[in-house]
LOFILO-885043 format. One line per field, with one value per residue (C-alpha): chain; residue number from 1; x, y negated, z. Coordinates in steps of 0.5 Angstrom, whole numbers. Each point is the difference from the previous one (the first is absolute). Example, Ala and Ser with C-alpha at 12.3 -4.5 7.8 and 13.67 -1.06 7.14 Angstrom:
BEGIN
vovo: (A:A)
lomar: (1:2)
c1: (25:2)
c2: (9:-7)
c3: (16:-2)
***
This chain:
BEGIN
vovo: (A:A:A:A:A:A:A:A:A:A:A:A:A:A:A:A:A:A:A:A:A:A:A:A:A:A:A:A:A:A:A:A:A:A:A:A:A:A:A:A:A:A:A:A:A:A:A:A:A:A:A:A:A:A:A:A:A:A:A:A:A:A:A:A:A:A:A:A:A:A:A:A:A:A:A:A:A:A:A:A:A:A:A:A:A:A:A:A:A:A:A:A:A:A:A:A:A:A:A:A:A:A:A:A:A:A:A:A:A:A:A:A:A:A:A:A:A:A:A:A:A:A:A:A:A:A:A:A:A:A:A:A:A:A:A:A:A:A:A:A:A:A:A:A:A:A:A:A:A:A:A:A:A:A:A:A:A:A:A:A:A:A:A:A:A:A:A:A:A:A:A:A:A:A:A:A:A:A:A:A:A:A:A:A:A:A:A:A:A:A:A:A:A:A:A:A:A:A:A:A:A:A:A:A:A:A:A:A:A:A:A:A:A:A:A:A:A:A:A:A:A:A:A:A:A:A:A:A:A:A:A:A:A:A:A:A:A:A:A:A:A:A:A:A:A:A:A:A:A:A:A:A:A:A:A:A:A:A:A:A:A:A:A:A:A:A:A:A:A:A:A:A:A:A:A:A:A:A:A:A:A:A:A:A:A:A:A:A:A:A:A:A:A:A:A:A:A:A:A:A:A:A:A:A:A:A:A:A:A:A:A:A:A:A:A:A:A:A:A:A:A:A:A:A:A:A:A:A:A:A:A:A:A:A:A:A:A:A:A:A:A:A:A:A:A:A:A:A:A:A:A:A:A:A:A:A:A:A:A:A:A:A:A:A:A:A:A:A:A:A:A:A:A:A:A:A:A:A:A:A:A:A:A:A:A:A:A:A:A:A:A:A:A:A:A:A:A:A:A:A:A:A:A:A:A:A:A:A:A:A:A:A:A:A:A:A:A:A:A:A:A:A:A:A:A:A:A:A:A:A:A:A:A:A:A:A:A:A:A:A:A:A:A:A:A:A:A:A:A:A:A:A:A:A:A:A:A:A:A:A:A:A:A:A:A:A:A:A:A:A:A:A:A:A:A:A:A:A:A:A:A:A:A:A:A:A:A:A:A:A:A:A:A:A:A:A:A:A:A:A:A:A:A:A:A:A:A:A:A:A:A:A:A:A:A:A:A:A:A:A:A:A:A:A:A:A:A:A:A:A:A:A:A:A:A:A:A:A:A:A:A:A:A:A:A:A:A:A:A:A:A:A:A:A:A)
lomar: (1:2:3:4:5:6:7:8:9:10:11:12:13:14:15:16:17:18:19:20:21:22:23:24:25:26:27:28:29:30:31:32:33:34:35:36:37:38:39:40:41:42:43:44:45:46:47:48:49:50:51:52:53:54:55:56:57:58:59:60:61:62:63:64:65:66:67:68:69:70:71:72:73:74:75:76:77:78:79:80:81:82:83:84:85:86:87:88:89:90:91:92:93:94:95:96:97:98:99:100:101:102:103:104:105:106:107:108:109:110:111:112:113:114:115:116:117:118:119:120:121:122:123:124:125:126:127:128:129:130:131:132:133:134:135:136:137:138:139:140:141:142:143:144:145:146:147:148:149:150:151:152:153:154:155:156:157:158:159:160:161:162:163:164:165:166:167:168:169:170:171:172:173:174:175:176:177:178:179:180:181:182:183:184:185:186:187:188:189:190:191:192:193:194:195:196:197:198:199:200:201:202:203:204:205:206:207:208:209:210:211:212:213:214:215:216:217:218:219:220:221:222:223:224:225:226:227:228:229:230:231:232:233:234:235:236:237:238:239:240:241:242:243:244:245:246:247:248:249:250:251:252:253:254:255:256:257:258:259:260:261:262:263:264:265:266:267:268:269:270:271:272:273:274:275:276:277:278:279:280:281:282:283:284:285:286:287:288:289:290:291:292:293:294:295:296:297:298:299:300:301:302:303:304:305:306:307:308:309:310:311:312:313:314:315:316:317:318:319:320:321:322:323:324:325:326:327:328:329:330:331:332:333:334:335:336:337:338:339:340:341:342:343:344:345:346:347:348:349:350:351:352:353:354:355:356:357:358:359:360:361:362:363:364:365:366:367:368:369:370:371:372:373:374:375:376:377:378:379:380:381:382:383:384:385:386:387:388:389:390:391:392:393:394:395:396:397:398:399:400:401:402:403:404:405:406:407:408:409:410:411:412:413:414:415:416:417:418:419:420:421:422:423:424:425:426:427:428:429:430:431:432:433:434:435:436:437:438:439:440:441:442:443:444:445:446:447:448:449:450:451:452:453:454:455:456:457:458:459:460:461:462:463:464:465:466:467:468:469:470:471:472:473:474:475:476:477:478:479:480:481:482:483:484:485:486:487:488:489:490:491:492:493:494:495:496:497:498:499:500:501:502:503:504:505:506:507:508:509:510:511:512:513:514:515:516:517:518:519:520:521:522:523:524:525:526:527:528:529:530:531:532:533:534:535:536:537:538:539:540:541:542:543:544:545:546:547:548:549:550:551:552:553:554:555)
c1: (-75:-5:-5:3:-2:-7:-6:-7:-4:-5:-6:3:0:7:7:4:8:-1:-5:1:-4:4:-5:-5:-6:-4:-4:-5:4:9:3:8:5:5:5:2:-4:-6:-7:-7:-5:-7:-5:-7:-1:7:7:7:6:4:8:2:-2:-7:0:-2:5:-4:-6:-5:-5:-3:-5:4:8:4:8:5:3:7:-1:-7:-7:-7:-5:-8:-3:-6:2:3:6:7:7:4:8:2:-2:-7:1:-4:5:-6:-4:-6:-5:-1:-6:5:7:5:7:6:4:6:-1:-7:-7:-6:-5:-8:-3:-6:-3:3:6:7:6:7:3:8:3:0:-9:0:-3:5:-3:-7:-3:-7:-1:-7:5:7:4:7:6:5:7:-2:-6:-8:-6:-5:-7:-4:-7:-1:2:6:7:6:8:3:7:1:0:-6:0:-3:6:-2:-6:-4:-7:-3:-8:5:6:5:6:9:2:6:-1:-7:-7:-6:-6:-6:-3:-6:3:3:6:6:8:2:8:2:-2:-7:1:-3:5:-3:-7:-4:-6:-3:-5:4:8:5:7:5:4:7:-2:-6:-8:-6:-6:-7:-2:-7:-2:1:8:5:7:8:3:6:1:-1:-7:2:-3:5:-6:-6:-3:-8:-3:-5:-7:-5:3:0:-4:-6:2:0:-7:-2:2:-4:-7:0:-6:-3:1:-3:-6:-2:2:-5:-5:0:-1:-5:-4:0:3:4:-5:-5:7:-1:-5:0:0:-8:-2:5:-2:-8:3:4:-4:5:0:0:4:5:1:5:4:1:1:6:3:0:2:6:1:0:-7:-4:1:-5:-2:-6:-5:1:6:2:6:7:4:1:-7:-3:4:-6:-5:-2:-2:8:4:5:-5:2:-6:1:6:-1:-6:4:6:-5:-5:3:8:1:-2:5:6:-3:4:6:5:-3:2:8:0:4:-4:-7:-6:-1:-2:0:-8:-2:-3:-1:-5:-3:-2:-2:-6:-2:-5:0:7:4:-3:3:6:1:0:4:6:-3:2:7:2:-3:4:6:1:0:8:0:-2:5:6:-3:4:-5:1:-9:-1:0:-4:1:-4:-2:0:-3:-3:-6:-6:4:3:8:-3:-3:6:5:-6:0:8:0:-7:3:1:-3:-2:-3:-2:1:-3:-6:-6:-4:5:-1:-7:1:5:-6:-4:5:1:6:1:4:-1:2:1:-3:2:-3:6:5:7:3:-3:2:-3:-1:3:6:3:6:-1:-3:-1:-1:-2:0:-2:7:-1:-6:3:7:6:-3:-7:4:4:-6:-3:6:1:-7:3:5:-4:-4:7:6:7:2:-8:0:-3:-2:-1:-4:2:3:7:3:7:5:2:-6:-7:-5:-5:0:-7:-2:3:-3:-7:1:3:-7:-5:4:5:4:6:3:7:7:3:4:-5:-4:6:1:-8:0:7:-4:-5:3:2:5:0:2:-2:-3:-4:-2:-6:-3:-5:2:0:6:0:4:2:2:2:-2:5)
c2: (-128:-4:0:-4:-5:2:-4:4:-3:-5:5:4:6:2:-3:-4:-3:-6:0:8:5:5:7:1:2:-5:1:-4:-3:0:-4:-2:5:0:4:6:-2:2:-3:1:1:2:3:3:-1:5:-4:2:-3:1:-2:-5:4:1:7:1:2:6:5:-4:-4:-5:-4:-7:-1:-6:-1:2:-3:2:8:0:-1:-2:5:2:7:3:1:-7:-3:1:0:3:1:-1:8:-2:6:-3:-4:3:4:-6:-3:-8:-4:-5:-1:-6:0:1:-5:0:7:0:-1:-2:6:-1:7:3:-4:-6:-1:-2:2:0:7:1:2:7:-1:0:-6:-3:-2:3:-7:-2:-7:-2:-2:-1:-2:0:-1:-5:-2:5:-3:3:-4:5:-2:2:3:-7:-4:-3:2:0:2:6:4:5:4:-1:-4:-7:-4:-7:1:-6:0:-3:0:0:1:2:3:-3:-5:-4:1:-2:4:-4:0:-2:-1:-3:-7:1:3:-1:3:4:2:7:0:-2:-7:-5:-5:-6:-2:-3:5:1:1:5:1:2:4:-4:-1:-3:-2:-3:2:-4:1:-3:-5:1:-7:3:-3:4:-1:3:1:2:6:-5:-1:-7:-3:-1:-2:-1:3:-1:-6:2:4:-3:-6:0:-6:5:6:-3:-4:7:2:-5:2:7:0:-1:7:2:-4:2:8:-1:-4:5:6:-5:0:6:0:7:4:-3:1:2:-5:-5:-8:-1:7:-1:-8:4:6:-4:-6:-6:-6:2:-6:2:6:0:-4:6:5:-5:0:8:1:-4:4:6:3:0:0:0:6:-3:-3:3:-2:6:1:1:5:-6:-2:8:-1:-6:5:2:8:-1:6:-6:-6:-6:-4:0:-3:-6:-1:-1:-4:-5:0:1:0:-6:-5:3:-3:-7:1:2:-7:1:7:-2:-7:1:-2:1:2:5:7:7:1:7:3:7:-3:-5:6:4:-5:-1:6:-3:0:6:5:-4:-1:7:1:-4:4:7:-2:-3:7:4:-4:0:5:5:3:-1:7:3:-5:2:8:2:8:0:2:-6:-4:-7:-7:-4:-6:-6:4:-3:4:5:0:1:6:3:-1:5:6:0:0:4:4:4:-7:-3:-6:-6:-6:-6:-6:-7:3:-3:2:8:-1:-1:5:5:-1:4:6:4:7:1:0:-8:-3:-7:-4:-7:-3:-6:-1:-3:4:8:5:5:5:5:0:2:-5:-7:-4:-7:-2:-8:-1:-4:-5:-4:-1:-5:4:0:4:4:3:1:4:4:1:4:4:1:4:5:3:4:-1:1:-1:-3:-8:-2:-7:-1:-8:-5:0:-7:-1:-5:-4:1:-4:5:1:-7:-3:7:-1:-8:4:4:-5:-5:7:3:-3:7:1:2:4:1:7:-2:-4:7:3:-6:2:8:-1:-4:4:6:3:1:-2:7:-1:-5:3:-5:3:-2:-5:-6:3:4:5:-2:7:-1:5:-1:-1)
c3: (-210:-6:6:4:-6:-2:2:-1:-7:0:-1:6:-3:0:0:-4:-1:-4:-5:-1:4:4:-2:-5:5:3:7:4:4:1:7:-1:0:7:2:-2:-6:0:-1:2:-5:0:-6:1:7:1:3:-1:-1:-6:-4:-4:-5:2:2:7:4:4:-1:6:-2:6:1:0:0:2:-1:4:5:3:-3:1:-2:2:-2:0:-2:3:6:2:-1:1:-2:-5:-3:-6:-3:2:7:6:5:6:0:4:-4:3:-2:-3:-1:-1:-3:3:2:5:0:4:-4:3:0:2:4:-2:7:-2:4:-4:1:-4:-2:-1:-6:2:0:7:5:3:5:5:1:-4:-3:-4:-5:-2:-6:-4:3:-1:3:5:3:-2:3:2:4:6:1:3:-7:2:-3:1:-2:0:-2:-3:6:1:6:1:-1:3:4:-3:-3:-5:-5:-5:-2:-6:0:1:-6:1:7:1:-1:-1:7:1:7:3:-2:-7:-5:3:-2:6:0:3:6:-2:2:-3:-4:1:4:-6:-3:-7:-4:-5:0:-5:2:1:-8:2:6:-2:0:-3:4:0:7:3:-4:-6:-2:-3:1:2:6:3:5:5:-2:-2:-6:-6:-5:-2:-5:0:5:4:-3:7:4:8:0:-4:4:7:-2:-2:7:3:-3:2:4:-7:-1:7:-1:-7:2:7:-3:-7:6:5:-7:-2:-7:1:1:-5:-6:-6:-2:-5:4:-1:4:5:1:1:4:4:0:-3:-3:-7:-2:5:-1:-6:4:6:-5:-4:8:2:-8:1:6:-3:3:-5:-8:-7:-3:-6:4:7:5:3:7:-2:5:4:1:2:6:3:-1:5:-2:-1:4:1:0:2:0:7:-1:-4:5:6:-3:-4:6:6:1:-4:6:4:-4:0:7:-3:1:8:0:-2:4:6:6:-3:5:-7:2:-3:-2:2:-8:4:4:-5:-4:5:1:-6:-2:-7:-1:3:-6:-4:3:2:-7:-2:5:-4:-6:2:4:-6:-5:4:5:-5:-1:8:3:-4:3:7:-2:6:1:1:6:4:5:-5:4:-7:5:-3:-4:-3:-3:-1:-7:1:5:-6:-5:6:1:-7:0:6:1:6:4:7:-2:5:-2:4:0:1:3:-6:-5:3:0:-8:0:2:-6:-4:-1:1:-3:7:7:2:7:-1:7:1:3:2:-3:5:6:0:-5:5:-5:-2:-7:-3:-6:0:-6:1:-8:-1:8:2:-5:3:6:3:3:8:-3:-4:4:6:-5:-2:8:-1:-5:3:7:-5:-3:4:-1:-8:-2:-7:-1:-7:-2:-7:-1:-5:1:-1:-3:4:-6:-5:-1:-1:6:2:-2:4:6:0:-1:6:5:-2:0:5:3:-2:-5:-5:2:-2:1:5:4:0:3:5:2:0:5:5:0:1:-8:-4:-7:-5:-6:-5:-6:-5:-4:-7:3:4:5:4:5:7:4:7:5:8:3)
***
């Protein structure tokens, strides 16, 4: 057992106890021992695990070798990896694209499609589901993630032990895993709760009942399992002062990034500042000063003489497949009035009303290329993972009502070839929709939302449609919806979900109740609107994006 008390030399090519070298020959590289006392090696690009002694335990030569852990060990060879005993025999005959460690009995494994899963001890999975990741085992608990990014908890059974979803999470320590969600890190206890109602930048596990973690500003400090303060360790990096004042400017932001767009200097990019003062027709002497404010928002960085666009700042060309130059146009030059209405918007008994923005853009020929643009790139950025939540089996009558110009439409034949596709919307919006083409045949319908469709579906998707509307309008429109389907015809609604105890969507829904007069909904509100209008709530799919997918069922 004197390899209990070896540790590996300094040069890292073999093993020694004390100062003494356990082996006279040397590798490229040695790991650490581990029971049953063997160790992996490396040497000429070959891989084996060898004895204290450093004779090699088995004959194979393997193309990476990793330490065994509970009787068994990771490794690579040309055909890919697997597990091996002791003796070096293959404990399966599979070959995976990566495998873990065993721990409690199960090892992570990646397939060779990319999917992960935990094996037994006995080289079988344990389990038929799939995840895009999964990790070690500890106390009984592993996290896996979904294809839609967020992660959970389960046992080692494989099934989901609290039902909870996260954008991040840790494995059970002391009772409590790290999580993160849309408002920040927190401990959440067994039942994937979480154990107080504050929220951080970063978290530490609990040690003794305490963890350090780092505010939002910047501070450090302990805090009890309550989520109470219990010291200090760093005042804060930024005040709230500064932070609320940074708040209080953003339409700086806003009316530098529109006037760089109005102005042209995205398209004129790369360019030293003296061509682009000629190609854009600038003031020489200011130009500096425009360049210093798009390099601190990062659009734009020095490269010698030249300044060339930061990812960020490809997105306001217009050639961009996702530009946002659109965008910076609308929201520096047209929606920014409307706010100016806000505190009329929240007083009570204010003659304050909802303005209508379809209707303003619809007549304005010089801004709905634009504005319509702006919508595309959102869909394609967007919508990309909700074909696949549909799980559509392709052959039906689908209704994309409020559809736009067609993006989504395009996103589900492409998923979907097979599908009968009608594209429903505002008879100046279809009239763009025209202008596309599509591979496959697509009704386009100039129509009403709020008057009846005049068709029959099997499916009818409604992506980021209710949440310009207050309840009555809503309702009124999922009531047509409801006309075009038979009993046990499927309802799909592509919106933000609010949380009922969370902050994030707030200032999105101010925009739409100021543009619109719309909102933004929990899940259960969207519920309480499909019940009136005649569906039931199945399911909640949540996607990569911000959006989610809402499934009901015609009642």
């Amino acid at each position: 057992m004197i390899w209990r008390s070896s540790k590996i030399a300094p040069e890292g090519t073999h093993h020694v106890l004390g100062n003494a070298p356990m082996y006279a020959q040397r590798f490229d590289e040695v790991l650490e021992f581990h029971e049953p006392g063997l160790a992996p090696v490396r040497q000429n690009g070959k891989a084996w695990h060898i004895r204290p002694d450093g004779t090699a335990v088995y004959g194979r030569r393997f193309l990476r070798t990793f330490g065994y852990y509970e009787g068994l060990a990771a490794v690579c060879d040309a055909d890919g990896w697997h597990h091996i005993r002791p003796d070096g025999t293959d404990l399966y005959a599979l070959r995976y694209a990566w495998c873990g460690n065993f721990q409690e009995g199960r090892c992570a494994v990646r397939d060779q499609d990319g999917s992960y899963f935990h094996l037994g001890s006995d080289g079988a999975p344990t389990y038929a589901g799939r995840w895009r990741y999964a990790g070690d085992f500890r106390e009984g608990f592993a996290v896996v993630q979904s294809s839609d990014g967020r992660s959970t908890h389960i046992g080692l059974d494989g099934k989901l032990t609290h039902h909870q979803w996260f954008l991040d999470l840790d494995v059970f320590h002391k009772g409590f895993a790290r999580a993160r969600d849309y408002e920040g890190w927190t401990h959440i206890d067994i039942d994937g709760l979480p154990a107080y109602g504050r929220r951080f930048a970063a978290i530490e596990p609990f040690y003794n009942g305490q963890a350090r973690v780092e505010r939002f500003d910047g501070a450090l400090e302990v805090i009890d399992e309550s989520g109470q303060r219990v010291v200090e360790l760093r005042p804060p990096l930024r005040s709230e002062f500064a932070s609320l004042s940074s708040d209080m400017v953003g339409f700086w932001r806003t009316q530098t990034i529109q006037a760089a767009v109005e102005l042209g200097v995205f398209e004129a990019l790369p360019a030293t500042s003296e061509a682009l003062a000629r190609t854009c027709g600038l003031a020489l002497r200011r130009v500096p000063r425009l360049l210093r404010a798009l390099r601190e928002l990062r659009l734009i960085r020095p490269v010698g003489d030249e300044w060339q666009m930061t990812e960020r700042g490809r997105y306001l060309q217009s050639a961009h497949p996702l530009t946002l130059a659109g965008a910076a146009t609308e929201y520096g030059r047209y929606l920014t009035h409307m706010w100016k209405r806000l505190p009329d918007a929240l007083r009570a008994g204010a003659s304050w009303q909802a303005p209508d923005i379809f209707s303003e853009v619809a007549a304005d020929a010089s801004r709905i290329e634009r504005h319509h643009r702006m919508l595309m790139s959102y869909a394609r950025h967007d919508y990309v993972a909700v074909p696949a939540a549909l799980s559509l089996q392709g052959d039906e009558r689908v209704v994309d009502a409020g559809g736009g110009i067609g993006v989504l439409v395009a996103m589900l034949l492409e998923c979907y070839p097979t599908l009968h596709v009608t594209l429903l919307d505002r008879p100046e919006v279809i009239e763009r929709a025209r202008r596309r083409q599509f591979n496959q045949h697509i009704e386009l319908r100039a129509g009403d939302l709020f008057r009846r469709w005049g068709l029959e579906a099997d499916v009818v998707v409604m992506a980021r449609v209710l949440h310009d509307w207050d309840d009555r309008k809503a309702i009124e429109i999922l009531r047509q919806a409801r006309a075009v389907l038979q009993p046990g015809g499927r309802l799909f609604i592509v919106e933000m979900i609010l949380t009922d105890a969370g902050k994030a969507g707030g200032l999105c829904d101010l925009h739409l109740l100021m543009a619109n007069g719309g909102r933004e909904r929990t899940a259960h509100e969207f519920a309480l609107l499909m019940s009136e209008a005649g569906f039931s709530l199945k399911r909640v799919h949540h996607t990569p994006a911000v959006t989610s997918v809402i499934e009901g069922v015609a009642q």
